[in-house]
N, CA, C and O of each residue as an XYZ file, in Angstrom:
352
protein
N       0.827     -1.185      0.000
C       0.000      0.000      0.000
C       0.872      1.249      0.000
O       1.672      1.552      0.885
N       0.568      2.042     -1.289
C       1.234      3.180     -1.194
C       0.650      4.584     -0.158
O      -0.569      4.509     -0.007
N       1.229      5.700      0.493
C       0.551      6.783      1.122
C       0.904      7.462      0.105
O       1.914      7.469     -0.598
N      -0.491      8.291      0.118
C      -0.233      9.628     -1.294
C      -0.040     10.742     -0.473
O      -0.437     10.839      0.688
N       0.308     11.212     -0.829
C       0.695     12.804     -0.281
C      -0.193     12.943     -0.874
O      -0.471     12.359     -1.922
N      -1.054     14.060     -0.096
C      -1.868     15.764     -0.883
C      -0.955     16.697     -1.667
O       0.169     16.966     -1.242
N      -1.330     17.089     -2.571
C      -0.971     17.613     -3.148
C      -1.208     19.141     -2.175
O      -2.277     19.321     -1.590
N       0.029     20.259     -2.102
C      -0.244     21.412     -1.488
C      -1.759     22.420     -1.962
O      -2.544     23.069     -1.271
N      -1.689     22.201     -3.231
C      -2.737     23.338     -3.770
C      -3.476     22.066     -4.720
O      -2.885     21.188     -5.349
N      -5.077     22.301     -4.586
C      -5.709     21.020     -5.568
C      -6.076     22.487     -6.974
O      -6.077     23.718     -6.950
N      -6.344     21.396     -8.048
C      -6.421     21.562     -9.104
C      -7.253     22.880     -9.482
O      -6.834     23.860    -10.097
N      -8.693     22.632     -8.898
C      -9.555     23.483     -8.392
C      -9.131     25.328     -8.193
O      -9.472     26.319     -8.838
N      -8.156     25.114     -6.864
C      -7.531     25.825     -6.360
C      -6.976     26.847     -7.731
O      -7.443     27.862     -8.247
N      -5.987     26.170     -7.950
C      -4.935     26.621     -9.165
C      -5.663     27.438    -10.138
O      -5.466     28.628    -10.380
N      -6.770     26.441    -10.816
C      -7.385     26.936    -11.568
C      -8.589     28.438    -11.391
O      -8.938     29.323    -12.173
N      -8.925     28.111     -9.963
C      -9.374     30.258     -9.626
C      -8.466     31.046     -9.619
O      -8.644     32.047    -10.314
N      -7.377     30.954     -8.988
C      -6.046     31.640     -9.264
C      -4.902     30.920     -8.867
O      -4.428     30.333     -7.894
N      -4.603     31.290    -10.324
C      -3.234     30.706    -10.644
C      -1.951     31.373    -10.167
O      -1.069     30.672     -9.673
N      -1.828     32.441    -10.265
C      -0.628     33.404     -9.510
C      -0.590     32.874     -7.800
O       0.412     32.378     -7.285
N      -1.876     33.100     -7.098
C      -1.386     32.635     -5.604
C      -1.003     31.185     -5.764
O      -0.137     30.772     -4.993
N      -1.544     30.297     -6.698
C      -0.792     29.035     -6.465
C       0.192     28.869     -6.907
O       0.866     27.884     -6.606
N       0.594     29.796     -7.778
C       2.212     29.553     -8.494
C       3.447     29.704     -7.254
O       4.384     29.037     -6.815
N       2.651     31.307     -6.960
C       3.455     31.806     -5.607
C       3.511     31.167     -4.241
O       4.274     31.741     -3.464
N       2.822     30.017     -3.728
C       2.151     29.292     -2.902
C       3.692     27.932     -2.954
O       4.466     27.412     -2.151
N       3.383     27.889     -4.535
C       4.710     26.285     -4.706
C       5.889     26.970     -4.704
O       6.725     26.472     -3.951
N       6.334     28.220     -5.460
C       7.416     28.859     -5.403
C       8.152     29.337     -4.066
O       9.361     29.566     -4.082
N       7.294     29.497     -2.774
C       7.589     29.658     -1.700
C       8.178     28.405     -1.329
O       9.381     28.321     -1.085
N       7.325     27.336     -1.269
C       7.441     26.002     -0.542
C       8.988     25.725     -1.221
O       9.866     25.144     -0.582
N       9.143     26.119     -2.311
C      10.686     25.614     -3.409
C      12.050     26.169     -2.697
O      13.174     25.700     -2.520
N      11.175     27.819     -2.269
C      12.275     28.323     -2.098
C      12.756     27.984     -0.308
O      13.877     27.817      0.172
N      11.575     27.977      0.261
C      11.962     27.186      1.812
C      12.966     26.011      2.126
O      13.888     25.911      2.936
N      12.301     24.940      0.931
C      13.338     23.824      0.877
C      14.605     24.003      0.514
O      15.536     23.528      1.164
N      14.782     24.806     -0.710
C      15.878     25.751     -0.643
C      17.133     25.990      0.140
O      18.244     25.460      0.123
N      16.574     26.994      0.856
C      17.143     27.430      2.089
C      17.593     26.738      3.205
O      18.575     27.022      3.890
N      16.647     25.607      3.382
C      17.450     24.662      4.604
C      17.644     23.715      4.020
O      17.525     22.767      4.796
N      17.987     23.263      2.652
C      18.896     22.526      2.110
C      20.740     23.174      1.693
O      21.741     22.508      1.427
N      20.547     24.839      1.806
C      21.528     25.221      1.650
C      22.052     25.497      3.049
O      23.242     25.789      3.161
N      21.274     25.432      4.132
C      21.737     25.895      5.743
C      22.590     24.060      5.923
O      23.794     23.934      6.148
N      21.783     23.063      5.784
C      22.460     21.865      5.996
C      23.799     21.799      5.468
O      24.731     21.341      6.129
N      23.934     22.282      4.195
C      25.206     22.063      2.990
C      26.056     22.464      3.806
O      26.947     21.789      4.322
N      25.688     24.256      4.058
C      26.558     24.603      4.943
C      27.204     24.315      6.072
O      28.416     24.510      6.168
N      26.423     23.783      7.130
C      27.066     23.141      8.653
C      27.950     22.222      8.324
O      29.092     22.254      8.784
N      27.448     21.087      7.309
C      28.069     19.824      7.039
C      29.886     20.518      6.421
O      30.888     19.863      6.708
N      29.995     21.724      5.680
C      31.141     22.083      5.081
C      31.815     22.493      6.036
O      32.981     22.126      6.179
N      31.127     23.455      7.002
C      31.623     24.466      8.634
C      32.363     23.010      9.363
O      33.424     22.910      9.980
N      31.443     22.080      9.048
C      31.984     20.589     10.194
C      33.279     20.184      9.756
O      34.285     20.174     10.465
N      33.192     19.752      8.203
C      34.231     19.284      7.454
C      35.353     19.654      7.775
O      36.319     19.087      8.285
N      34.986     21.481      7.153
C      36.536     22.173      7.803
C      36.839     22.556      8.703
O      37.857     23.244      8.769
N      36.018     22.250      9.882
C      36.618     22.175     11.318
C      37.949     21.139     11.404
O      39.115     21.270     11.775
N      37.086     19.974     10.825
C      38.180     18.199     11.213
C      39.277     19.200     10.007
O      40.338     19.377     10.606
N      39.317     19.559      9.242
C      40.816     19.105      8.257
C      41.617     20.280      9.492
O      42.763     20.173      9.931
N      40.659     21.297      9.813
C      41.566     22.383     10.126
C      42.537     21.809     11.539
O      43.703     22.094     11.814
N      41.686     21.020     12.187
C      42.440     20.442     13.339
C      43.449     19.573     12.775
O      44.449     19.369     13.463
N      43.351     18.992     11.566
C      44.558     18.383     11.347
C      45.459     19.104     10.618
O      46.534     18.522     10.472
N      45.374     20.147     10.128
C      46.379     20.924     10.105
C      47.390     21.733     11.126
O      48.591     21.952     10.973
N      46.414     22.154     12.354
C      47.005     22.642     13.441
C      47.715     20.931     13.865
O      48.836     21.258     14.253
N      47.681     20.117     13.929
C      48.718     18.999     14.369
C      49.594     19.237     13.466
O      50.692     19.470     13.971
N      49.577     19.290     12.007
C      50.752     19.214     11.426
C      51.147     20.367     11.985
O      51.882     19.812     12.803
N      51.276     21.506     12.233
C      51.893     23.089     11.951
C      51.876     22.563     13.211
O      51.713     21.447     12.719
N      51.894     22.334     14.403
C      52.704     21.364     15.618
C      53.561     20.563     15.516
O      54.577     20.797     16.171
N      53.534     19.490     14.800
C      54.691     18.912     14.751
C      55.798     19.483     13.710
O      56.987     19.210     13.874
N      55.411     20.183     12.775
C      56.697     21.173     12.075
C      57.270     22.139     12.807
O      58.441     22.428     12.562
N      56.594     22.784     13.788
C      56.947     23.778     14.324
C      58.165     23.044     15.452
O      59.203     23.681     15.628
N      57.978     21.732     16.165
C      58.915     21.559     16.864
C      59.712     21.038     15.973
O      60.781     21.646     16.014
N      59.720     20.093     15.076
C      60.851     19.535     14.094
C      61.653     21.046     13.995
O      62.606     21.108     14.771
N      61.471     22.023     13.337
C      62.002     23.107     13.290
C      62.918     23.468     14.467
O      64.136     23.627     14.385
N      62.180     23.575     15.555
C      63.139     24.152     17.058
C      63.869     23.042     17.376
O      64.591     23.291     18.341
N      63.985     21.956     16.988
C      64.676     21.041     17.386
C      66.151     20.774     16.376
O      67.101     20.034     16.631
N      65.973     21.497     15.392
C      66.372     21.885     14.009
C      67.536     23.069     14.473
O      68.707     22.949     14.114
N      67.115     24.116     15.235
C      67.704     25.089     15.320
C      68.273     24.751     16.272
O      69.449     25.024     16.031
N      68.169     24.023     17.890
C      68.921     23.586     18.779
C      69.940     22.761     18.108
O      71.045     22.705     18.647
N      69.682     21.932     16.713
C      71.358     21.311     16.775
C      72.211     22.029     15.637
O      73.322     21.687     15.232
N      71.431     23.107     15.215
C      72.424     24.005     14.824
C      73.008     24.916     15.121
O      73.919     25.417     14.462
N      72.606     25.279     16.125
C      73.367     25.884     17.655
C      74.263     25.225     17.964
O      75.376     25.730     17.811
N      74.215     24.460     18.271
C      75.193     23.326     19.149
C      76.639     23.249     17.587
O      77.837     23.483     17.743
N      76.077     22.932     16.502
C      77.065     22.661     15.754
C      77.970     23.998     15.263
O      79.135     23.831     14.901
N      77.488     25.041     15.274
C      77.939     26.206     15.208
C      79.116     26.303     16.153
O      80.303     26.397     15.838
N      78.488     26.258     17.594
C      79.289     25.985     19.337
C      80.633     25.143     18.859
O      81.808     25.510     18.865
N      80.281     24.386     18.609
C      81.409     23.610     18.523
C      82.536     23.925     17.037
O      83.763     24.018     17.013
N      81.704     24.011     16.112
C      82.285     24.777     14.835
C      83.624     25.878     15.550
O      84.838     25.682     15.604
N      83.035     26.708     15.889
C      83.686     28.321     16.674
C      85.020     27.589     17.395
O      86.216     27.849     17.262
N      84.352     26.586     18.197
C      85.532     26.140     18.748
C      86.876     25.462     18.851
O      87.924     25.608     19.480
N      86.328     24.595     17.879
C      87.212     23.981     16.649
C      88.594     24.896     15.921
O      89.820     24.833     15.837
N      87.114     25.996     15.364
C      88.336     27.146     14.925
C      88.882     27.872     15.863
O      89.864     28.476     15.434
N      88.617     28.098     17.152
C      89.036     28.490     18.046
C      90.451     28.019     18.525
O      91.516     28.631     18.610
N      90.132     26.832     18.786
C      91.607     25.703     19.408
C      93.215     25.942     17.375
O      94.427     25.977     17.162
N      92.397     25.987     16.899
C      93.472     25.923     15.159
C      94.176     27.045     15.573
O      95.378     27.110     15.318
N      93.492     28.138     16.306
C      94.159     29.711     16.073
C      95.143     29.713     17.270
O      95.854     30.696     17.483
């Protein structure tokens, strides 16, 4: 057994005036519309929440690879200097 939907505006209807029923479905179009484009949206706002958090992990772990980067080029410098230090 199928359920029929009613139709929003019957035939009847349409046919005394046609403009309020045009404008009647054109509303209902444009409603669905709208919270089909509010859903699109959250679902994209959500999306790029998750990538953005995984970007802040990467730009965390580069950021220490980096300082950990510059501590042993400190150190090799230190010792560089000293090297040339002890020659002189």
């Amino acid at each position: 057994m199928e359920a029929k939907v009613p139709l929003p505006v019957s035939f009847a209807e349409f046919s005394k005036e046609p403009v309020k029923a045009i404008l009647f479905i054109a509303l209902l179009a444009i409603g669905y519309l709208y919270v089909d484009n509010r859903i699109d949206k959250n679902n994209i706002i959500e999306h790029q929440g998750k990538k953005i958090e995984v970007l802040e992990q990467r730009v965390e772990s580069l950021t220490e690879q980096l300082i950990q980067t510059n501590i042993l080029m400190a150190e090799a410098t230190a010792e560089l200097r000293a090297l040339k230090a002890m020659k002189q």
